[in-house]
N, C-alpha and C positions, 0 to 999 in steps of 0.2 A: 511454319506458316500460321497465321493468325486465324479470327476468326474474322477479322474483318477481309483481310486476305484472300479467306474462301468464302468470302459472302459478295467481293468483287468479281474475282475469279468464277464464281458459277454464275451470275448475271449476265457478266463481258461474254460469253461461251456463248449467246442466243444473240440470232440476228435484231430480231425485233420482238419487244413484248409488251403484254398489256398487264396493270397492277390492277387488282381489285382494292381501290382506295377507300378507306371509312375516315379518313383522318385521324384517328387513331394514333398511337407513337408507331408499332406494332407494321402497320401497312405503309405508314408516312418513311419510314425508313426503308423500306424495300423500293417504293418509287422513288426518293431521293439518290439512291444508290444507284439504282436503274436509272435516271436522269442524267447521273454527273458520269457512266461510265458508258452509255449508249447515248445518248445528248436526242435527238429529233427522233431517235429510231423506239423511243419508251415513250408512254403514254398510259397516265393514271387514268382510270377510269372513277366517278364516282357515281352511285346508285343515287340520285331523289326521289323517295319515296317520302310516303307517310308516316314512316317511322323513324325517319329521320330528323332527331330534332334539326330545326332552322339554326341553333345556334351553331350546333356542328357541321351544319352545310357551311356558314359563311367561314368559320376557322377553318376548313377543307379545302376553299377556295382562297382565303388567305395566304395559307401556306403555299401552295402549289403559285402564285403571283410572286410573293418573295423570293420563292429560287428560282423564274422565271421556267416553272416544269411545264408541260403539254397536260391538260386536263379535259376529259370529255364527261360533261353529264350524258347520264342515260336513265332513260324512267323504266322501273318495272312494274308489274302489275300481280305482286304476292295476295294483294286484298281480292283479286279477281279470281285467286285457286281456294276454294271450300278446304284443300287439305292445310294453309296457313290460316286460313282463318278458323279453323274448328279450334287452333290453339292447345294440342296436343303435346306432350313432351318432344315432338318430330317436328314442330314447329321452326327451328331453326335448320331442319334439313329441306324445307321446302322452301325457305328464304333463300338459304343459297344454290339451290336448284334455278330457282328463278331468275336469281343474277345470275349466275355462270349460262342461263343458255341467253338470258338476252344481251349478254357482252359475245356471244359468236357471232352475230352478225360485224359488227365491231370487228370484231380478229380480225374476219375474211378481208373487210375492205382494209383493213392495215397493214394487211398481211402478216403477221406477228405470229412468232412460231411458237409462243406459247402464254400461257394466263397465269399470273402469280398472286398470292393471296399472301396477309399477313402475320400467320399463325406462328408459333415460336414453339419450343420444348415445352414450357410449363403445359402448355394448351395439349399435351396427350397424356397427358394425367389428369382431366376431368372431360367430364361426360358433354362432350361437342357435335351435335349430327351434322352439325352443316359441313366438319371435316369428313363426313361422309360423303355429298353430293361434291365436295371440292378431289375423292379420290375418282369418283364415274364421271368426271366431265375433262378429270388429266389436268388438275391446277398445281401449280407445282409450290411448296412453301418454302423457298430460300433462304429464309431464315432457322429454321428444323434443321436443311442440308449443311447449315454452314456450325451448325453447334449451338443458338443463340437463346440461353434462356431468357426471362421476362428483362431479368435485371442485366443481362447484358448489351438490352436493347437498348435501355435508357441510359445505361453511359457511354454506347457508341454515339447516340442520339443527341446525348449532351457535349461529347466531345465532337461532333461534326457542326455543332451548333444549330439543334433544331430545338425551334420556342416550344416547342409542344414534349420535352423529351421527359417531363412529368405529369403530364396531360394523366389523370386518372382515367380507370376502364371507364366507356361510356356505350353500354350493350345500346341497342336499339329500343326505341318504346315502347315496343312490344314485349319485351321482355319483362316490361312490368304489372302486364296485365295476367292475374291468376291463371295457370291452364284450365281449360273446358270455356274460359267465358269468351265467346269468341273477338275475334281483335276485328274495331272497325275505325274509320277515321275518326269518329267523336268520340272515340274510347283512347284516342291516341290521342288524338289533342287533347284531351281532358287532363292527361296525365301531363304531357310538355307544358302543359299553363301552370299544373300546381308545380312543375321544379324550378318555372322559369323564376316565379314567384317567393318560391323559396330562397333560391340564390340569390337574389334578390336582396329581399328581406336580411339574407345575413352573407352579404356581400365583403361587408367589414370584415369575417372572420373566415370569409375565402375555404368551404366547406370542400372536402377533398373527397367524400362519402355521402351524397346524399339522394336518396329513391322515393319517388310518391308510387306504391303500388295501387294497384286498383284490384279489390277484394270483391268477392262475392256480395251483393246487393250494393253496388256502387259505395263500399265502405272503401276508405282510402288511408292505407298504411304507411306513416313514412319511417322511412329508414334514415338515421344518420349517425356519423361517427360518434361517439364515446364525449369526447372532450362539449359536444355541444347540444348533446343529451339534456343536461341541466337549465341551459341556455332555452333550449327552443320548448322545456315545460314551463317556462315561466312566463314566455309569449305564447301559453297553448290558446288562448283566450280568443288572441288578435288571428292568429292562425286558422284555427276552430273556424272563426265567422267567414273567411275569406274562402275555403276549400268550400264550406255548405253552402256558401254566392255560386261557386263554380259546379254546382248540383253534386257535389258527392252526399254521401246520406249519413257517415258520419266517420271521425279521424281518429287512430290510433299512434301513438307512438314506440318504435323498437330501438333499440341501439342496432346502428349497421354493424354487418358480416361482414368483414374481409372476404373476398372471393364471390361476395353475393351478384349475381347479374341485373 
């Protein structure tokens, strides 16, 4: 038996269930799966929050129209717990604390016998709390149970024909604000304006890697891949003027980290 095999096989086993959907490849594949093998009785869920860039809300809801999936938004309110916004290394455990309990009202009325989330093998070889609040609320990750590391995802992804099956990581925009500074909505938009801007800007060359951090005294770090390093010091100029329009107080440039969030 394959691994797709046991990623049918342990899905089909539950009457009804709810995905914690990010749009993401990673979760998009676990609700596709769950769609085509329980049809009305799955249902993705997606969090709209403030950390959610708008561009990944509208591909989230994209995708789930294209395979004609069940999608329910639901709002949480992470910005209204002092322990997510203190912005602490524990930050991503109070994130998903707070989606998994506000998708339980959800379950109850769905009835769904359980909540799946879209974590894979690579994902327990770095340091993830919020796979912590996903083991105290009983979220189950069917892709871990079925075998699936990162790069397996995306060529079942690609071979099921999903647009998204090389969709780069896109953590939440909170992740891009330094720990201790705490995360509020103008500190979240502030950063979704400078990447919208950036992609933007170098949309021609379709950036696969790119982060505006938000540093200490509103100084804004971008991260981007290697190949366009060169590229974006030669526009530091144009760039420069645009980020200090959008109040940051002044820009550095890094070559991005593979694996960085």
């Amino acid at each position: 038996i394959n691994k797709e095999e046991k990623l049918r096989n342990y899905i089909k086993g539950f009457s009804k269930t709810l995905t914690a959907f990010s749009g993401g490849v990673d979760s998009a594949l676990v609700a596709f799966i769950s769609a085509t093998e329980l049809g009305e009785r799955a249902l993705a869920v997606l969090a709209d929050s403030a950390s959610l860039k708008r561009d990944d809300l509208r591909l989230a809801k994209d995708f789930c129209r294209l395979f004609s999936m069940q999608l329910q938004l639901i709002e949480t309110s992470e910005l209204a717990n002092w322990d997510y916004v203190a912005n602490t290394k524990q930050r991503c455990y109070y994130c998903k604390q707070t989606l998994y309990e506000a998708m339980l009202p959800l379950k109850k009325s769905f009835d769904a016998e359980v909540i799946f989330n879209g974590a894979n093998l690579d994902d327990m070889n770095e340091y993830r709390p919020g796979m912590q609040a996903a083991s105290v609320h009983g979220v189950r990750s069917p892709l871990q149970i079925a075998g699936f590391a990162k790069k397996d995802v995306r060529a079942l992804a690609e071979k099921l024909g999903l647009p998204n099956f090389q969709k780069p990581a896109s953590p939440c925009l909170a992740s891009r604000i330094a720990h201790r500074i705490p995360v509020t909505k103008e500190r979240l938009l502030l950063v979704e304006q400078a990447e919208a801007y950036l992609n933007n800007f170098y949309k021609s060359y379709a950036p696969k890697n790119l982060r505006v951090r938000l540093l200490p005294k509103l100084k804004a770090g971008i991260e981007i891949e290697a190949r366009l390093l060169p590229v974006l010091q030669k526009d530091f100029k144009t760039i420069n003027k645009k980020l200090l329009e959008l109040k940051f107080s002044s820009v550095q440039l890094k070559q991005y980290q593979l694996g960085g969030a």
